[in-house]
C-alpha positions as CSV (number, residue, x, y, z in Angstrom):
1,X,140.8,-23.6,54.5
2,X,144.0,-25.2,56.7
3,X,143.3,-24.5,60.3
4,X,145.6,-21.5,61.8
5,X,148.9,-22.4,63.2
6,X,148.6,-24.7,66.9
7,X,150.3,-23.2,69.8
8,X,151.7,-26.3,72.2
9,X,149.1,-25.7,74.9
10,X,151.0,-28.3,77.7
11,X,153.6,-25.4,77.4
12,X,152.1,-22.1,76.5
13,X,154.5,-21.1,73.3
14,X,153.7,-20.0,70.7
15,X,153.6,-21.6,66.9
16,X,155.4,-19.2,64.4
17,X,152.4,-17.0,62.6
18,X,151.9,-18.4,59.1
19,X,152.1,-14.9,57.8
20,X,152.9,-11.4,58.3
21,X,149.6,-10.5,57.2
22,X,147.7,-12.4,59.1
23,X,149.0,-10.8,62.3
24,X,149.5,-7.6,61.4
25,X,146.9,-5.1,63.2
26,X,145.1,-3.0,60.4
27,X,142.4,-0.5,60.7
28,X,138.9,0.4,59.1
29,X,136.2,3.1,59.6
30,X,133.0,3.7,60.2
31,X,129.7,1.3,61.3
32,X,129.8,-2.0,60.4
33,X,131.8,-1.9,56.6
34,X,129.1,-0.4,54.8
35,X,129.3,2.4,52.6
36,X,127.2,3.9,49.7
37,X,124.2,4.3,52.1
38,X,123.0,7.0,54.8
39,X,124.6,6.4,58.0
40,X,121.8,7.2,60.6
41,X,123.8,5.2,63.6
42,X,126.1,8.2,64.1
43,X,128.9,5.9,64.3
44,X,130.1,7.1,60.5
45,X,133.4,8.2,62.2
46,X,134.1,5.0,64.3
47,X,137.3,3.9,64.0
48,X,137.9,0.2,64.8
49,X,141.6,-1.3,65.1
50,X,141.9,-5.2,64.5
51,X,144.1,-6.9,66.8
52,X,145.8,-10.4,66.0
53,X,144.3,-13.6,68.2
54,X,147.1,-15.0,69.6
55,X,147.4,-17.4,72.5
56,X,147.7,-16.3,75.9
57,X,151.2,-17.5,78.1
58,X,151.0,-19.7,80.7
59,X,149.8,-19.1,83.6
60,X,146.5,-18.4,82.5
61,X,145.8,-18.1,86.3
62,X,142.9,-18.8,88.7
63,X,141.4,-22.2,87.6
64,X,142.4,-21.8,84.4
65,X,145.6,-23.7,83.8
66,X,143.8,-26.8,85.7
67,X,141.0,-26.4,83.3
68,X,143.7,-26.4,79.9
69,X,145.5,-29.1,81.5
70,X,142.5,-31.4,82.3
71,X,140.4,-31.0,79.0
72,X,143.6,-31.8,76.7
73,X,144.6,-34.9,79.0
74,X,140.6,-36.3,78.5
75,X,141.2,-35.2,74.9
76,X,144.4,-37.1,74.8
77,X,142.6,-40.1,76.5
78,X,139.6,-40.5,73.9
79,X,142.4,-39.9,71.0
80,X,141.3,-36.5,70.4
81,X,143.5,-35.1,67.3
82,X,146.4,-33.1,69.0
83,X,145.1,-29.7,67.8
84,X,141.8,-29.9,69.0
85,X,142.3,-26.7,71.3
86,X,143.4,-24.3,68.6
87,X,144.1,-21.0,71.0
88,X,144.0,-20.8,74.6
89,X,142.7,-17.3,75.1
90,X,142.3,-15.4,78.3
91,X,141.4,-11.3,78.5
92,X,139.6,-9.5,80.9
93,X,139.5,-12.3,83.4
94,X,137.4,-14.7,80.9
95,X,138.9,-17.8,79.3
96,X,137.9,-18.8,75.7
97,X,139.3,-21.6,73.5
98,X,139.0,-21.7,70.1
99,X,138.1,-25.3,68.8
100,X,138.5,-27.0,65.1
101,X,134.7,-27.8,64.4
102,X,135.3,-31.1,63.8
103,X,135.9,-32.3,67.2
104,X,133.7,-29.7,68.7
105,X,131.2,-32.4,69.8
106,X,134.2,-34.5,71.1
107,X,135.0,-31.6,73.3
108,X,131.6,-30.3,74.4
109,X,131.0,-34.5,75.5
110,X,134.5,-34.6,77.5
111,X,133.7,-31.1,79.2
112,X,130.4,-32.2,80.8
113,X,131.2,-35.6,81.6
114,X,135.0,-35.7,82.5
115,X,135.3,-36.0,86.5
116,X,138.0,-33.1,86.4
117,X,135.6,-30.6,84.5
118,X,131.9,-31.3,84.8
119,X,130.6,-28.6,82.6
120,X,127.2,-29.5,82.9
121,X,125.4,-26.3,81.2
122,X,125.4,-24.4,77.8
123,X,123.9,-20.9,79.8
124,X,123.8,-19.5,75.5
125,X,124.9,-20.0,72.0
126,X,125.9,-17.0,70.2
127,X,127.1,-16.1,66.4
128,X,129.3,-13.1,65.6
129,X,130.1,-12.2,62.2
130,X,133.6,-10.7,61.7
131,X,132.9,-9.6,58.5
132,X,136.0,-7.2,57.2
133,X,136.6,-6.0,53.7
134,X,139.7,-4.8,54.0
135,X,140.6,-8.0,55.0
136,X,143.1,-10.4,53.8
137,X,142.0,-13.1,51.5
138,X,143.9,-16.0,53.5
139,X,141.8,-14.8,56.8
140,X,138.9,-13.2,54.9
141,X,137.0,-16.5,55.0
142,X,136.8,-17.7,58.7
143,X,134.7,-14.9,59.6
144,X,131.6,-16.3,61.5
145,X,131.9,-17.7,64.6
146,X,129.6,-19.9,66.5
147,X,130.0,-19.1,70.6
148,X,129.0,-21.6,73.6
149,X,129.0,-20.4,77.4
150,X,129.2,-23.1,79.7
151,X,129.1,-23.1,83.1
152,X,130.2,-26.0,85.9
153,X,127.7,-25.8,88.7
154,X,129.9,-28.8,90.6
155,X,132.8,-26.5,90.2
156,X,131.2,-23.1,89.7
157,X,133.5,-22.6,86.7
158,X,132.7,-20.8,83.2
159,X,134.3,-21.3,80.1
160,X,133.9,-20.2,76.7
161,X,134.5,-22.2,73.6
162,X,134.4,-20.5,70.2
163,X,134.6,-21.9,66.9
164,X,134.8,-19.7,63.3
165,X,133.8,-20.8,59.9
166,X,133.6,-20.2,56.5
167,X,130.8,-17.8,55.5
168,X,130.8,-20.2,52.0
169,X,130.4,-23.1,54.1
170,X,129.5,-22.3,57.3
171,X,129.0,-25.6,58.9
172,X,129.2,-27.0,62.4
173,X,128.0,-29.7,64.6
174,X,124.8,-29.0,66.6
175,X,125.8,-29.6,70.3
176,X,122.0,-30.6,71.2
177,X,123.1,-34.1,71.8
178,X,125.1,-32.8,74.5
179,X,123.5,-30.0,75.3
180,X,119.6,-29.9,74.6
181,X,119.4,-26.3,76.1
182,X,121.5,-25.2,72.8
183,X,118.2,-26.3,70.6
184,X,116.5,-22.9,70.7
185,X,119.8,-20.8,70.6
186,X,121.3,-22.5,67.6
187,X,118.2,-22.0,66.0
188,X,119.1,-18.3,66.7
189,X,122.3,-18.2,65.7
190,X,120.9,-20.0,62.2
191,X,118.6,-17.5,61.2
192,X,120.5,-15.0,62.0
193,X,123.9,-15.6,60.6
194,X,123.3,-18.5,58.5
195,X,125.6,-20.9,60.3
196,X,124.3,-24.3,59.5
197,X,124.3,-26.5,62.8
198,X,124.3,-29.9,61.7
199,X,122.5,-32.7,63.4
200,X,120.0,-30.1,64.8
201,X,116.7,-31.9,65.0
202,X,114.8,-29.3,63.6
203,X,116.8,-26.7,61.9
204,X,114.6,-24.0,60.9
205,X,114.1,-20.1,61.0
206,X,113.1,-18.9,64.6
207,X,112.6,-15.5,64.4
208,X,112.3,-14.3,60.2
209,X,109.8,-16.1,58.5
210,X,110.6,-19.3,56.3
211,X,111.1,-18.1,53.0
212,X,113.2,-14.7,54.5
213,X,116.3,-14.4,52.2
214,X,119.4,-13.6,53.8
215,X,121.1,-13.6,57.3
216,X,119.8,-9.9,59.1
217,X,122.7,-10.0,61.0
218,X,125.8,-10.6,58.8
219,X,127.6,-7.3,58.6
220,X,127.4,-7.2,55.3
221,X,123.5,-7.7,55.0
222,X,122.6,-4.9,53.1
223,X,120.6,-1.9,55.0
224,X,117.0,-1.5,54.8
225,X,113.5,-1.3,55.7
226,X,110.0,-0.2,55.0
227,X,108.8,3.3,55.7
228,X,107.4,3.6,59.2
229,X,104.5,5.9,60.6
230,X,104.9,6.9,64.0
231,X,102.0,9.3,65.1
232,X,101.0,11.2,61.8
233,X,105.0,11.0,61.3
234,X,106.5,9.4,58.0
235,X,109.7,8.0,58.9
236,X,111.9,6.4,55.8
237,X,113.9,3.7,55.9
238,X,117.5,3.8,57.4
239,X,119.4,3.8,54.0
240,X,116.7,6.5,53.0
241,X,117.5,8.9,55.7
242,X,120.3,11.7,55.9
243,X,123.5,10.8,57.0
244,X,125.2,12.3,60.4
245,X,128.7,13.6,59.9
């Protein structure tokens, strides 16, 4: 899949969207997509709106234009492709950019060891499924994202850095040459979304067992479970018990 349109980040503007659909907000309903099945969260009447990722305007504010301005010149320096930083993103007093995969190591190196940023620890690795079947088919794809937090204890900065994938191919590089505290956490993030981190030196289930089939935490991973006794008390599975309304 082509990489979403690449805002100019020296000047904060913004790239025309490639489509209408792909940045038009749309709604869906209830708890996590699924339907067919006993809703026991009580969240059957959730409504969820899905607003288009765009990049923020300059300023960013606070540290964070400094930030931008020194990773893309250290970028620049090590002949980083241009789009590298794919959205500059800052909400609720957080900064996040969005990264191509492919130079995600390329990044994560320049971000601990440039002078100007000295980002010298990944605090967690996360995965978040965006999983939407109302979706689009030309955004449908990119819906799992891997997610680092790292903090500059020279600076006492955070950042976030986020990069999404296809959930057919859901491969990234393992940041554990950079960062060896990622190990554990991408380990995580494997077993339970399925994103493949490669170059991890040992890439295996940490908390299903070996031959578990599936991702438990993809949205669409179907609901289930074994019956449950709880003091005398049978209690069914979820997708075996009424449904709230």
């Amino acid at each position: 899949m082509n990489a979403p349109p690449t805002p100019d980040i020296a000047a904060g503007s913004e790239v025309a969207p490639a489509s209408k659909a792909q940045h038009a907000e749309r709604v869906s309903t209830g708890m996590f997509g699924v339907s067919g099945t006993g809703d026991t969260s009580g969240f059957g009447g959730l409504v969820r709106r899905f607003v288009p990722v765009k990049s923020s305007p300059r300023p960013f504010g606070g540290y964070f234009d400094e930030l931008v301005d020194a990773l893309t010149t250290a970028l620049a320096e090590v002949g980083a492709v241009a789009d590298a930083i794919m959205r500059v993103v800052v909400d609720r007093c957080e900064l996040t950019l969005h990264i191509r995969p492919d130079v995600l190591l390329t990044v994560a190196g320049q971000l601990r060891d440039s002078p100007a940023l000295r980002f010298e620890l990944c605090s967690s690795v996360s995965g978040v499924d965006y999983f939407d079947p109302d979706a689009p088919q030309e955004i449908a794809p990119q819906r799992l994202h891997a997610v680092y937090h790292l903090m500059s204890m020279t600076y006492r900065r955070r950042l976030r850095l986020e990069v999404a994938v296809d959930a057919q191919h859901p491969r990234v590089p393992s940041v554990t040459s950079v960062y060896p505290t990622a190990d554990w956490q991408e380990r995580e993030a494997y077993d339970m979304f399925g994103i493949v981190f490669d170059g991890h030196p040992a890439l295996t289930r940490i908390l299903m067992p070996d031959d578990w089939d599936g991702h438990p935490q993809r949205k669409d991973y179907p609901l289930g479970g074994v019956p449950v006794e709880y003091k005398g008390a049978q209690i069914p599975p979820p997708d075996n018990r009424r449904a709230y309304r």
